[in-house]
Every structure is written in structure tokens, then in C-alpha cells.
N, C-alpha and C positions, 0 to 999 in steps of 0.2 A: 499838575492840577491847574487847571484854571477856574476862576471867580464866576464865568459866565455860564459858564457850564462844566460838571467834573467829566474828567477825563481821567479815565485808567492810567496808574505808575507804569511803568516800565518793568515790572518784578514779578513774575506769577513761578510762585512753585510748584512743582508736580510731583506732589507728594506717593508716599509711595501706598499708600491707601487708594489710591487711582481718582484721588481729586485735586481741584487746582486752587488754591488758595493766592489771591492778589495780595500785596502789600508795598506799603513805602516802606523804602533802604534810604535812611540818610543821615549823611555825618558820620565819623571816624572816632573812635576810642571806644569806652566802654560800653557798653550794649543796653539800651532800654526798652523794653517792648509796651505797645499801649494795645489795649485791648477795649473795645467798644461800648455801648449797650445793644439794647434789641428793641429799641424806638422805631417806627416806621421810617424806611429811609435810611435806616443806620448804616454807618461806613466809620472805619478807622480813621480816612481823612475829616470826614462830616462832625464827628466827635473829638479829634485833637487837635481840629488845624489851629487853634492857636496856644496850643501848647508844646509841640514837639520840635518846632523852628526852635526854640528859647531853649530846650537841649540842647540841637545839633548844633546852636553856637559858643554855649559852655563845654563842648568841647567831648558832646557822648553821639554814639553811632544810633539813631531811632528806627524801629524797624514796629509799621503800624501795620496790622494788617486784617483786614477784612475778615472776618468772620464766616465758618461756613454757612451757606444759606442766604449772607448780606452782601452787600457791595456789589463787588469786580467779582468776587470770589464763586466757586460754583453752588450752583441751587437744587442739590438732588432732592425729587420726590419721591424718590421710594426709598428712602431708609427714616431710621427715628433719629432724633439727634438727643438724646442722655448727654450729660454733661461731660461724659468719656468720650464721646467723638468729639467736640468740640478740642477738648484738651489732644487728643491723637492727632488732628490737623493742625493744631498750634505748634505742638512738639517737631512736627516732621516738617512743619515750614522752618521753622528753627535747624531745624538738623541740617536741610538741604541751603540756609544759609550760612553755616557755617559755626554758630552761634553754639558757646560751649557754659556760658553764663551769663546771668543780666539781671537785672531788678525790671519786674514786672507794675505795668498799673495797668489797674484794670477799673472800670466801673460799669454798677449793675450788673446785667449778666456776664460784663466782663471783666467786674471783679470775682463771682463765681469761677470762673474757669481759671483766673491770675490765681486765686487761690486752691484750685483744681489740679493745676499743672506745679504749684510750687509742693502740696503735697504728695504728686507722683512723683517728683522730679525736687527734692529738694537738692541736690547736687549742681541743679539747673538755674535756680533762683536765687541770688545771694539778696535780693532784697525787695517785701510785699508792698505795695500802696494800694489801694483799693476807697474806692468813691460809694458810698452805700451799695455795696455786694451784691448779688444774688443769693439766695439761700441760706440767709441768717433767721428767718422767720417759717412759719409753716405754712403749706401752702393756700389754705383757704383765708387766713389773715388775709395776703395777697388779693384776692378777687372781693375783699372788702374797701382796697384802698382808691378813693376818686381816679385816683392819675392813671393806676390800671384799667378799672375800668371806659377810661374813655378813650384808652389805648387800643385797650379790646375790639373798642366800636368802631372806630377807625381800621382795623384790619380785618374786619367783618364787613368793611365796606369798600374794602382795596380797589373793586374793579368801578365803582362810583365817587371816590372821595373827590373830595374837593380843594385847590387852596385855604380856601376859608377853614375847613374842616382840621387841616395841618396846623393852621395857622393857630386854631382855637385849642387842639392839644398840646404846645408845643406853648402856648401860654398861660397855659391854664391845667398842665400836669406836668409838665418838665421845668420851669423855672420860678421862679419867685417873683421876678419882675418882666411882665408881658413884655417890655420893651426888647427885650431878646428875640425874641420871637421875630425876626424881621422877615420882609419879603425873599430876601436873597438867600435866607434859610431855609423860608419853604420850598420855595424853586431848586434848590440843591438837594435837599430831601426828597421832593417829588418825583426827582427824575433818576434818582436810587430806587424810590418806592416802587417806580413802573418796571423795575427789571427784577422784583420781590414776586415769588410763587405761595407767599404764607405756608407754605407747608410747614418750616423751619419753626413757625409760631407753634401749628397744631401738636408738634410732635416735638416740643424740646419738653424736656427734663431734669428738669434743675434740684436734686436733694439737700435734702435741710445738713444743714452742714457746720452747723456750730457745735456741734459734739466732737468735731474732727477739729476745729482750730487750735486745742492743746498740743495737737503734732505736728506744730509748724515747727520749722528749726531755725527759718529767718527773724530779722527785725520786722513789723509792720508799722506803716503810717496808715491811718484809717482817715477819711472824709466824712461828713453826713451833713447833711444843711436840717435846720430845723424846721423849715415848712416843706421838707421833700412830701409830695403826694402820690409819690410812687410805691415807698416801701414803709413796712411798718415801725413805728417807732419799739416794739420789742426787737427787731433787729440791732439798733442800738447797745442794746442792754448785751445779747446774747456776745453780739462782738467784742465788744468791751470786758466783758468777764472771763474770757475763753481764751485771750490771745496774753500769752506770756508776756512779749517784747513789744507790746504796743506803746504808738503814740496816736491819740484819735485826736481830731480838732471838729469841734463843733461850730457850724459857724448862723448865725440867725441871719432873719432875711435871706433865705436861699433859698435854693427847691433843691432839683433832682442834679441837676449842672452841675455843681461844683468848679468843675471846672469851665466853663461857659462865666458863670457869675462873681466868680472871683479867683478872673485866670489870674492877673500876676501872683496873688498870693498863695495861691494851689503851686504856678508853677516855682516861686522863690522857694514854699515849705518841701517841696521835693528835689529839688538840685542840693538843698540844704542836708538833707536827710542821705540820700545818695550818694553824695559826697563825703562822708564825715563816716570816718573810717572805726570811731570811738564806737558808733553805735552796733556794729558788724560784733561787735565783742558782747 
């Protein structure tokens, strides 16, 4: 990947679903997968680059990967994307790397799916971290909350948007402190966005899924910033009550980031968690 412009990893699977799923392969030992949101522009690198370097030198193998519909990854428009395909492309990128277990992180819709795949696949997952989820709330809450909403509008205007337009959701529904928002973020989102068909918006399917969290069989570390403007604050609740093995951190002054606004400590509280074998019990 370079700064000035992203440039596709090296790794594209070809799943056996007959789609191609891009992702980065890197670093050696235990297996961590990070899984995205579904922001305009969204990419596995676009969302972890400053988190998964700080694995692969403690000493774990990071394998991020594009999402179907985002990135590198392919963009079919004729099928629906339910939250089963999503987890099918994940698994079979998985398979065809090699990958027999890992601790998943996932945020937003890509904690939906981390938590998607870890209850298809509990054999698969030895350990959850998820960034306010997808699918802890119902779905019309949802289309009440500012950060969606201007999300929406923004992908309603995909073939017109503008910097400015990026720049204004991106400060004003995904973080807490506009300064994030930088140029060099919209410019790399941008030019994700231009190779985005929206289809993958119209047709994903995300279900309410906090009646399913009792049958996790992992540990989870749970994220949520208290000014997120993306997800509802009943999803807080739901997650929190539902998950056996939880450890959730709240943190104020945040938005939807988490990991963007307080990466070292996102990334210390998960190498911590990941590491410490007490909690696996």
C-alpha cells in the first residue's frame, strides 16, 4: 500500500463461491483477522492501517481483507448480500489461506459478520473484539441516527459527491474530533469510492442479532465511543446483557472510530486480551 495512492495487496482469493475477495497477509504466528465497516470508501486497509502493523510486530500473522462489494474485492450486482454471504466469502478467504483459527475484530458491519462467522464457525474463532457492531439494534432505530443518515446521502449521491461532502461525513458522522478527518483520508476513501457500484448498500441485510449473542462460545472485548452517531445507543445495552464472556470499554469523546481515535489504546486493550490465555478459560 502506498500513502499517495492505495494500491492493491498482493493476495486475492478465489473463493470457491466463484468470487474474488482481496486482502492483506501479514506477519507470522497466530492468526488475527480484521474485518471493516461499510463507510463510503471502505477497505480493510482504509480502516486498520494503523492498527494491524502494531500486531504483526507483536509477533501475530494479520490477514485484513476487503469485504465483498468493497475495496479490491469483487462488486457483484446481481446477487443480495444478507449477512450469510458476507460470512461465506470470509470463511472461504480463510480456508483458502490456510487459516484453521484466529481472533476476529470486526467493527460495524464488520463486527456483524466477526460476530456472524464466529457463530457459524465457533471452532473457527477462539477470540471476538467487535467496535459497535452491526445488528445490536432494530432496524428502523437505524435510519433515525444523524451519522446514518448522512451516510445514506452521501451514497445516494455516489456519482456526484464531492471532497467536501466526504470530508463533512467523515467529520461529522464517523468521529468525534473532525480533526481526523484529514485530506489524505478523503483522497484515499475517494478513490475506493470510485471503484463502489452501491449495489452492496441496496441489498445488504444485516439481522438483529442480539438474541443470538447467548451462543457465543468465545471470550468477547466489545468497543462503543459515547458520541458514536452511527449506531443506536440501545445497542449498547443489548450487547452488554446478551454476551456471557464480555469485557466492553466505553470510552467518551469518541464517535464511531474507535479505532482511528484512540488507536494505541484500542490497539494495547486487544494485544492484551489476545494475548492472555486466563481469559480463553
Amino acid at each position: 500500500m502506498t500513502m499517495n495512492g492505495v494500491l492493491p495487496d498482493e493476495n486475492y482469493a478465489h473463493c470457491q463461491n466463484g468470487y474474488r475477495i482481496h486482502y492483506i497477509d501479514k506477519g507470522d504466528g497466530p492468526v488475527v483477522v480484521f474485518l471493516h465497516g461499510s463507510g463510503p470508501g471502505a477497505s480493510g486497509y482504509s480502516n486498520f492501517k494503523q492498527n494491524y502493523p502494531a500486531f504483526v510486530e507483536a509477533g501475530f500473522r494479520c490477514i485484513v481483507p476487503d469485504l465483498i462489494g468493497f475495496g479490491f474485492s469483487d462488486k457483484p450486482d446481481d446477487v443480495q448480500h444478507p449477512l450469510s454471504f458476507f460470512v461465506e466469502c470470509v470463511k472461504q478467504t480463510l480456508d483458502l489461506a490456510g487459516v484453521k483459527e484466529c481472533a476476529v475484530v470486526g467493527n460495524s458491519l464488520g463486527g456483524a459478520v466477526a460476530i456472524g462467522l464466529a457463530l457459524e464457525y465457533p471452532e473457527l474463532v477462539s477470540k471476538l473484539i467487535v467496535l459497535a457492531p452491526g445488528g445490536m439494534s432494530q432496524t428502523e432505530e437505524y435510519f433515525t441516527m444523524p451519522g446514518m443518515q448522512k451516510m445514506f446521502e452521501v451514497y445516494g449521491s455516489a456519482d456526484t459527491v464531492t471532497p467536501d461532502m466526504m470530508k463533512d461525513l467523515f467529520a461529522n458522522a464517523l468521529v468525534h474530533d473532525p480533526a481526523y478527518a484529514t485530506d489524505e483520508l478523503v483522497a484515499e476513501r475517494s478513490q475506493i469510492m470510485a471503484l463502489m457500484n452501491g449495489h452492496v448498500m441496496i441489498t445488504m441485510q444485516i439481522p438483529y442479532l442480539v438474541d443470538r449473542l447467548p451462543e457465543l462460545q468465545c471470550p468477547v472485548l466489545a468497543f462503543w465511543g459515547t458520541d458514536d452517531r452511527m449506531m443506536p445507543d440501545s445497542g449498547i445495552v443489548g450487547l452488554a446483557k446478551n454476551c456471557a464472556r464480555l469485557k466492553m470499554i466505553m470510552l467518551s469523546e469518541c464517535g464511531h472510530w474507535v479505532m482511528v481515535e484512540y488507536r494505541d489504546l484500542f490497539n494495547a486493550e486487544c494485544l492484551a486480551f489476545i494475548s492472555d490465555s486466563e481469559v480463553a478459560k
